[in-house]
Every structure is written in structure tokens, then in C-alpha cells.
N, C-alpha and C positions, 0 to 999 in steps of 0.2 A: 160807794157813792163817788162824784166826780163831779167839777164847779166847772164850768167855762165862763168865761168873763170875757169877751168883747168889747173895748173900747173904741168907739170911732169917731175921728176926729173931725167934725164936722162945720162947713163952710157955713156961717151964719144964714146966707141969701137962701141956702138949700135947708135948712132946717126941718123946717112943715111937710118938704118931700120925704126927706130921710124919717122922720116919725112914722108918715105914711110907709113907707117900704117896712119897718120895724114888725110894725101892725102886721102887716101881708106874712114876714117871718115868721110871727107867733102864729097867725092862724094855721100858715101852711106848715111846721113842723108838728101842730096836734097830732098826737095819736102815733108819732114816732117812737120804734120799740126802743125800751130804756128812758124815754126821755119822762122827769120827776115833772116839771117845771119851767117853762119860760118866760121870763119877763123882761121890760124895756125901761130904761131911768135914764133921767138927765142931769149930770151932774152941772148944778148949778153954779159952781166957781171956774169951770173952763168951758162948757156949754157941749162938753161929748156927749154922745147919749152911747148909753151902755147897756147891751143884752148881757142877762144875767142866765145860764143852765145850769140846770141841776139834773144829774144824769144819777142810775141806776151803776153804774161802770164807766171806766175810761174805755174802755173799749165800745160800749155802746155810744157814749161821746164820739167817737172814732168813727163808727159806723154812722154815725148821724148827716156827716159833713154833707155826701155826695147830696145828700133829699134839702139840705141848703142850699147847697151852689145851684142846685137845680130850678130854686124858686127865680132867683132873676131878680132883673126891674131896678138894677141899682145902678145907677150914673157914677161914674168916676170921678165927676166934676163935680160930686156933692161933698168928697173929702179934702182936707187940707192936709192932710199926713196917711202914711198907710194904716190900716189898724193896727191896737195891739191885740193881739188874743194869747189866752191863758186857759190851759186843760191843767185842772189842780187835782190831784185824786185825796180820798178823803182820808186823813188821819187815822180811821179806823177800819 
């Protein structure tokens, strides 16, 4: 198993877009091979919102990126910092 963790630092004014774009991520990586689980959180004490993956393998993690980048639709102007991102492979 393997975690990806996404934080993106995001411009309050753009908010409701970025959840929108989030949304568009989950639906468009279903069905991606490896992939366990996607979801979206917003941390309520800095106002990031965070995708959470949960992969089959870091290499399926690995493999997942390009069907990412491919979806699009994200404004530059909706972050205030670059993201962070974290491929965690699993303990066991």
C-alpha cells in the first residue's frame, strides 16, 4: 500500500473553485489501475484542502500521475503557496 497526501494552499477568494476542480479529480481518476481510494478534506485551522490516496503500490501511485495532470482546469491563481505532496509507502 501507499498514501499520497496533497496539500494545497489555497487563496480564500478561489475556494468554491478549487473544491469544484477537487470534485472533477475524484471523479476523473476512478477506475485508475491501483488506485484504493480518493478523497478531499479541508483543513479547518489553515483552510487547505487536502486529497487524500490510497494506492495499491507506490508505483501504481507513480503510474497514476500522468491520468492527473491530464485532467486539467486548475488556475494557478487559486494558490497561495505551491503544493505540498507526500508518496508515503506503507509500513507493511
Amino acid at each position: 500500500m501507499c498514501a499520497t497526501i496533497a496539500s494545497h494552499h489555497v487563496r480564500p477568494a478561489h475556494a468554491d473553485a478549487f473544491r469544484a476542480f477537487l470534485g472533477r479529480i475524484e471523479d476523473g481518476m476512478a477506475g485508475t489501475p491501483g488506485l484504493v481510494s480518493l478523497e478531499s478534506y479541508e483543513d479547518p485551522r489553515t483552510g487547505d484542502l487536502v486529497a487524500v490516496g490510497r494506492w495499491e503500490s507506490a508505483e501504481a501511485a507513480q503510474a497514476g500521475v500522468p491520468r492527473l495532470l491530464a485532467i486539467g482546469g486548475r488556475d494557478p491563481e487559486w494558490s497561495s503557496a505551491p503544493d505540498d505532496v507526500q508518496f508515503l509507502p506503507s509500513l507493511r
